[in-house]
C-alpha positions in Angstrom: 2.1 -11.0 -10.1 3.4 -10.4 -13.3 7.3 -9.8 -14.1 9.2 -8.1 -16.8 12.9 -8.4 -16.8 14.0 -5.7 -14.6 10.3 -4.8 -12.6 7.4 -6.5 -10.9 4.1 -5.5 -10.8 1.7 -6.7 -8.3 -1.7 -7.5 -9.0 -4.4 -5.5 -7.1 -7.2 -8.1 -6.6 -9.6 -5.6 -5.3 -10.2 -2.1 -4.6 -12.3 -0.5 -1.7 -12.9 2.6 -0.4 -11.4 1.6 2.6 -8.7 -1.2 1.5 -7.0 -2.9 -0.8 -5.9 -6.8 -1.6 -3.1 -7.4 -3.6 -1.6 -11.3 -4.5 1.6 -11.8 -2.9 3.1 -15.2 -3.4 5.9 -15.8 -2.1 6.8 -13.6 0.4 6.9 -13.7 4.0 5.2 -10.9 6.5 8.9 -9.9 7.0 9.9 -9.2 3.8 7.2 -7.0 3.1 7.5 -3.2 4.2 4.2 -0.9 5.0 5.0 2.4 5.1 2.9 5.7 5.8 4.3 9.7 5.2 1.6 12.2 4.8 -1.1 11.2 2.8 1.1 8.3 0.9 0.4 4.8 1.5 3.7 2.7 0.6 4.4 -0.7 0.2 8.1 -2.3 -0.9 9.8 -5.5 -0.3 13.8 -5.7 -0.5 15.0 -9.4 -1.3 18.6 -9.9 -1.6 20.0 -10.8 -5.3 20.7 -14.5 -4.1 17.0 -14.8 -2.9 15.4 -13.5 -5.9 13.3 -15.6 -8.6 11.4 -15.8 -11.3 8.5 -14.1 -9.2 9.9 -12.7 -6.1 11.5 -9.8 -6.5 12.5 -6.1 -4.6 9.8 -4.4 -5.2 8.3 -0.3 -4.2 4.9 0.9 -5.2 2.5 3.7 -2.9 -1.0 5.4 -3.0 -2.4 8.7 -2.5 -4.7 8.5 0.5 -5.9 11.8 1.7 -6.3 12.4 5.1 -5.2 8.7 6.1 -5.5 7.9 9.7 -5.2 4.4 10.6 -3.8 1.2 8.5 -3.9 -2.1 9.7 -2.0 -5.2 7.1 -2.5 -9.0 7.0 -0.9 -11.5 5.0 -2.6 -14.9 4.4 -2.0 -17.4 1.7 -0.5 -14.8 -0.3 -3.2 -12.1 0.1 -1.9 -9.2 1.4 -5.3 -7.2 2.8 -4.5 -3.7 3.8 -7.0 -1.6 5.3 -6.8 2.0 6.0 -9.5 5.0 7.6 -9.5 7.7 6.5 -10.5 10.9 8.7 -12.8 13.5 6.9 -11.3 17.3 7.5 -13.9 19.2 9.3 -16.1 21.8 6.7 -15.1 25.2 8.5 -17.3 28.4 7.4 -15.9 31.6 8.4 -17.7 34.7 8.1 -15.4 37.7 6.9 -16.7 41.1 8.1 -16.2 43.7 5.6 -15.6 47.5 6.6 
């Protein structure tokens, strides 16, 4: 994780199709948020002002996800793994009859 005065960044270890790892030290499963509306995938942390450091700070990023379905989010060491399916709309063909 990288920090610039007033923002944070976080580090995306790795990219799937179907997840994605980013390095978390320092916070606790609690003080991480995962959120999902429509097809946006977001991820925040709010730490209060006294608990802040160098590296841990309040943080909001999110991804586009179309047709997201199911996410599921562990935490180890510092690794936060979120993994995500995403439902494929059904390909609908409809004839139009023309008089």
């Amino acid at each position: 994780m990288e920090k610039n005065n007033d923002h944070v960044f976080l580090s995306v270890l790795y990219p799937h199709d179907d997840s994605i790892i980013f390095i978390v030290p320092g916070y606790s499963q609690e003080e991480l948020n995962i959120e999902i509306e429509n097809d946006l995938l977001k991820i925040s942390a709010e730490i209060k002002s006294e608990d802040e450091t160098f590296y841990k700070r309040s943080f909001e990023t999110s991804f586009k996800i179309k047709n997201l379905n199911k996410v599921e989010a562990s935490l180890i060491n510092g690794i936060l793994t979120i993994g995500f399916e995403s439902v494929k709309p059904e390909k609908t063909v409809k004839k139009v009859k023309i008089s």
